[in-house]
N, C-alpha and C positions, 0 to 999 in steps of 0.2 A: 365870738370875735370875727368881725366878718374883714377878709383877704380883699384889700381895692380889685378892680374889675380888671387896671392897668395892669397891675402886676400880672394876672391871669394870662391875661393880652402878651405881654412883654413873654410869658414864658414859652406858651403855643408859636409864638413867630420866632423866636428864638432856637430853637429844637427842632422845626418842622412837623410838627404836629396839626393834629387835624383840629383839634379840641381838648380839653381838661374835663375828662368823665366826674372827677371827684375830685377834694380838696380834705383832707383831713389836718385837725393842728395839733402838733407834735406838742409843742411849746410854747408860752413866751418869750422872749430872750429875758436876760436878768434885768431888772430894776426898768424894765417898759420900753424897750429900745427897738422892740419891732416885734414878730415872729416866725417861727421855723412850722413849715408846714411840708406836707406829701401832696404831692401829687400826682394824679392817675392820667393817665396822657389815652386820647384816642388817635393811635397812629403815629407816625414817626420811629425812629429808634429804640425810643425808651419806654419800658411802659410803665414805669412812674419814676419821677424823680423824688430829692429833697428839695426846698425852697428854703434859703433864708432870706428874708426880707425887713432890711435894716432901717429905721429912721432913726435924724442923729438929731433931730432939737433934744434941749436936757429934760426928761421929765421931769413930775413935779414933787415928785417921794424917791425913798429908795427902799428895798425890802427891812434895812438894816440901820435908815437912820443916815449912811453915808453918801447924801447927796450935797459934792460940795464942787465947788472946779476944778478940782485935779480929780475927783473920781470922775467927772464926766470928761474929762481932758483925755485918761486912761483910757476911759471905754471909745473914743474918737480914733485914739493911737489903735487900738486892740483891734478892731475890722477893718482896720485899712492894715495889720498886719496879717490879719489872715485874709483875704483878698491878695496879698503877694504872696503869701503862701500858699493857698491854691492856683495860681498864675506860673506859679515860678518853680515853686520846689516838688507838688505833691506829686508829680509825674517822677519825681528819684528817688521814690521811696522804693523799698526793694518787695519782693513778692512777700518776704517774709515778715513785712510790718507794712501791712496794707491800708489804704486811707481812701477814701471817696474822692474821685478824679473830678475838675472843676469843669461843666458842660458849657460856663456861661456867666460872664460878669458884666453889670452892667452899673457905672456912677454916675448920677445924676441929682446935682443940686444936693440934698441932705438927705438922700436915699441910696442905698445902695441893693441888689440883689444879686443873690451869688448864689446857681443852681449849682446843685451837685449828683452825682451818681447816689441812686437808693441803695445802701449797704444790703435794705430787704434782699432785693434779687438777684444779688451774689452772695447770700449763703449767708448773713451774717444777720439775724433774724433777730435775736434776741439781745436783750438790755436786763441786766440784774441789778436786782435791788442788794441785793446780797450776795458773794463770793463762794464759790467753796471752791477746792484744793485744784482739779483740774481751769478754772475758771484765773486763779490768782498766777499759777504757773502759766498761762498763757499771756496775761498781761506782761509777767514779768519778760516771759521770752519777746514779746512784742517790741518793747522798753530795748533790751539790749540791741535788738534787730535796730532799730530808729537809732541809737544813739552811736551803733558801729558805723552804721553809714552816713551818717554825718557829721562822725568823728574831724575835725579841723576845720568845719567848715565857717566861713563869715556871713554874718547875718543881714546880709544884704536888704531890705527892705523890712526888715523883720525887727523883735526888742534886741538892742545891741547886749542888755540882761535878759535872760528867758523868766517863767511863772510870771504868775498874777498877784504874787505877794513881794515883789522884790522891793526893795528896802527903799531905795530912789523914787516910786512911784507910792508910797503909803506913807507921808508924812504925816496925816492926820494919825492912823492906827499906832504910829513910831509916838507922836504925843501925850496918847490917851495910854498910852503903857503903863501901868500901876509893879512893875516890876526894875526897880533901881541895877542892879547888877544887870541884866540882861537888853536895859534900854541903853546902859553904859559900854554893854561888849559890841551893837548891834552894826558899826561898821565895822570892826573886828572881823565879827563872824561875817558878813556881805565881803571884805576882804578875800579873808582864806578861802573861800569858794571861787573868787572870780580871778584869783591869784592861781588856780589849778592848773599845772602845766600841761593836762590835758583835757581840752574845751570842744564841745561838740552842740547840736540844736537840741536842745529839752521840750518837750511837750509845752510844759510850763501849766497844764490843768489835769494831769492825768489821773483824775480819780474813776471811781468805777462808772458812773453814771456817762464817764465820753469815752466809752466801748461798748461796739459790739460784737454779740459771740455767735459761733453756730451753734447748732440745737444742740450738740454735745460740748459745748465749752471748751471744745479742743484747739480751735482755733479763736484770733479775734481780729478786728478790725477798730482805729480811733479817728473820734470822731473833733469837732471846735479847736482849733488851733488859732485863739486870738489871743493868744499868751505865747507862742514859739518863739523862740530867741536863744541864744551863745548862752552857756553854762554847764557845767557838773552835772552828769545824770545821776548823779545822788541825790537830788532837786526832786528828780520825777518819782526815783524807787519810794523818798523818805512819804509822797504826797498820796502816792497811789497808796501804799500802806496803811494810811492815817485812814482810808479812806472805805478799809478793807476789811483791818483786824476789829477785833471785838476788846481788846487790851487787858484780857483774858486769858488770853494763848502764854505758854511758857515758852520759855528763852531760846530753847532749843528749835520747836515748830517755827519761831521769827527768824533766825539763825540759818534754817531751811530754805527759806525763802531766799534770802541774799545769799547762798549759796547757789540755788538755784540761776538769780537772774547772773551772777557774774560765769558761773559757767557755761552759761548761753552767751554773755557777752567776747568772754573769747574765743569759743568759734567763731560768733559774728566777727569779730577785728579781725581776726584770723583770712577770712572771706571778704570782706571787703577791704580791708585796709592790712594789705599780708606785709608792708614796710614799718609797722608799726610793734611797737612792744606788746603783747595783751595783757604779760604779768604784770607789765611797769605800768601800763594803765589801771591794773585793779592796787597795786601797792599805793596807789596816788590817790584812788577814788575809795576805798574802803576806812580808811581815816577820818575820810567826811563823810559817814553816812550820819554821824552825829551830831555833827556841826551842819550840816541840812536841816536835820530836824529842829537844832536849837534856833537855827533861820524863821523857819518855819512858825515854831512856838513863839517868836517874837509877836509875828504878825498876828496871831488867833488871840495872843493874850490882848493885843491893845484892841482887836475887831471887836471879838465876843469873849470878854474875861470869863463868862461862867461856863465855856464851851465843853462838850463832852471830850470831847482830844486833848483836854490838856488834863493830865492823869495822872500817876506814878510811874506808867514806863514815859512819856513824852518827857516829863519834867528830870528823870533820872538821866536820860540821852541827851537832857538840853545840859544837864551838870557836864555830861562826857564834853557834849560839844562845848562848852564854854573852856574847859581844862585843857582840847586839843590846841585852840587856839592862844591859851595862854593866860585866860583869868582863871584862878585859884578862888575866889569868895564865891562861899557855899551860897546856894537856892534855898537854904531851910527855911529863910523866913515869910519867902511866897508858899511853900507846900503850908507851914501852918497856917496860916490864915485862911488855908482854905477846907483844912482839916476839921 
């Protein structure tokens, strides 16, 4: 994949550097929309950044089939939300839920690039494919840290709903639903979430793949924020989860975990938001960790029906979450048909 010459150009004068020793490519962006690369700087401040570098014509595939005008409309909205996100907000995030500071944005025409600071060389070295216990505890602590201190905040530039699957922007996936009860609850449940008296910024992609950790996974850092937006951090816990377990773990080990991240979360409110309830905040958010997921499961099942996430604990959590909000008809006849 070879990085234009410009962009190179654009990053050396941008930084003060002397030159760009190296270029390595991290990524593609999803469905062809440009790429995220490193770069090794001679000279200047930094000695290497991240690069993303965004083009917005619509390609002419999509990994998944869904290339249509509102997913390329979505993907239009989602880096010009994170472009104010690293402009605007990334600078308040607190030490305790750190995120790569924006060095340098620049829009031009149907290009965008947006450096950032390399997580590399501040400590945050590694990317897992796989989670274990130290590694998931850190995410979680991360999640509460982010979502105490942005506890009320309005999303100013940002999705006025947070995630990539919210219900307003996937009217194709909301079609292709082979699920009648659950395609019937699906403003329902989009309701009861965005109805939560206590609203704060969600990652809105937090799965394991946008962190990274230090070589002991004690700490972490996240990373893509073209999904941040107003919402329920039930949103983030139920996605990060999905994204984690093996759906294998018993009820207790899962149990663990959201015990974990809310007793992280109220310290966090505690610390930064000391006028606020922390209990009343978890008796409000513990409710919905169900009704997240049953959000959540709307979207996979109309994306990718045969997906590995949709299971017996998802599908029993999406039963809770349909009952919290208020429908009673049982899911048996989706579990069997797939039985």
């Amino acid at each position: 994949m070879q990085i234009p010459k410009s962009v190179n150009v654009d990053v050396v004068t941008a930084l003060g550097a002397e030159a760009i020793r190296q270029t390595a490519i991290i990524q593609s962006l999803w469905g062809g929309y440009g790429e995220l690369f490193r770069a090794t700087l001679q000279g200047g401040a930094w000695p290497s950044v991240i690069v993303k570098h965004i083009r917005l014509p619509q390609p002419e595939s999509h990994p998944r089939g869904w290339n249509t005008p509102v997913s390329h409309q979505r993907k239009l909205d989602s880096y010009q939300a994170e472009v104010n996100w690293y402009r605007h907000y990334a600078s308040q995030c607190s030490p305790e839920s750190p995120v790569p500071q924006c060095l340098y944005v620049s829009q031009q025409g149907d290009e965008i690039l947006l450096v950032l600071e390399d997580l590399h060389t501040l400590g945050y070295s590694r990317v897992l494919k796989q989670a274990d216990r130290p590694a998931i505890f850190a995410c979680l602590r991360w999640l509460a840290e982010f979502h105490a201190r942005f506890m009320g905040q309005e999303p100013a530039g940002l999705w006025q709903t947070g995630t990539y699957w919210h219900l307003s922007t996937r009217p194709d996936e909301w079609e292709a639903l082979d699920d009648p009860t659950l395609k019937a609850a699906a403003e329902c449940i989009d309701r009861a979430l965005a109805d939560c008296p206590y609203q704060t910024l969600v990652h809105g992609d937090a799965k394991l793949a946008n962190f990274c950790f230090t070589p002991d996974h004690s700490k972490v850092a996240a990373v893509d924020f073209q999904y941040v937006g107003k919402g329920c951090g039930m949103k983030d816990v139920c996605l990060f989860l999905s994204s984690v377990l093996t759906f294998e773990e018993n009820d207790i080990q899962i149990a663990e975990y959201l015990e974990h991240y809310f007793s992280c979360l109220k310290a966090a409110v505690e610390r930064h938001q000391p006028a606020l309830d922390s209990e009343a905040i978890e008796a409000a958010w513990r409710p919905l960790y169900s009704v997240a997921w049953a959000d959540f499961q709307r979207f996979v099942k109309g994306w990718s029906p045969g997906h590995w996430k949709i299971n017996p604990y998802t599908e029993n959590l999406t039963r809770l979450g349909l009952e919290q909000v208020g429908i009673k008809e049982s899911l048996n006849a989706g579990s069997e048909r797939r039985s």
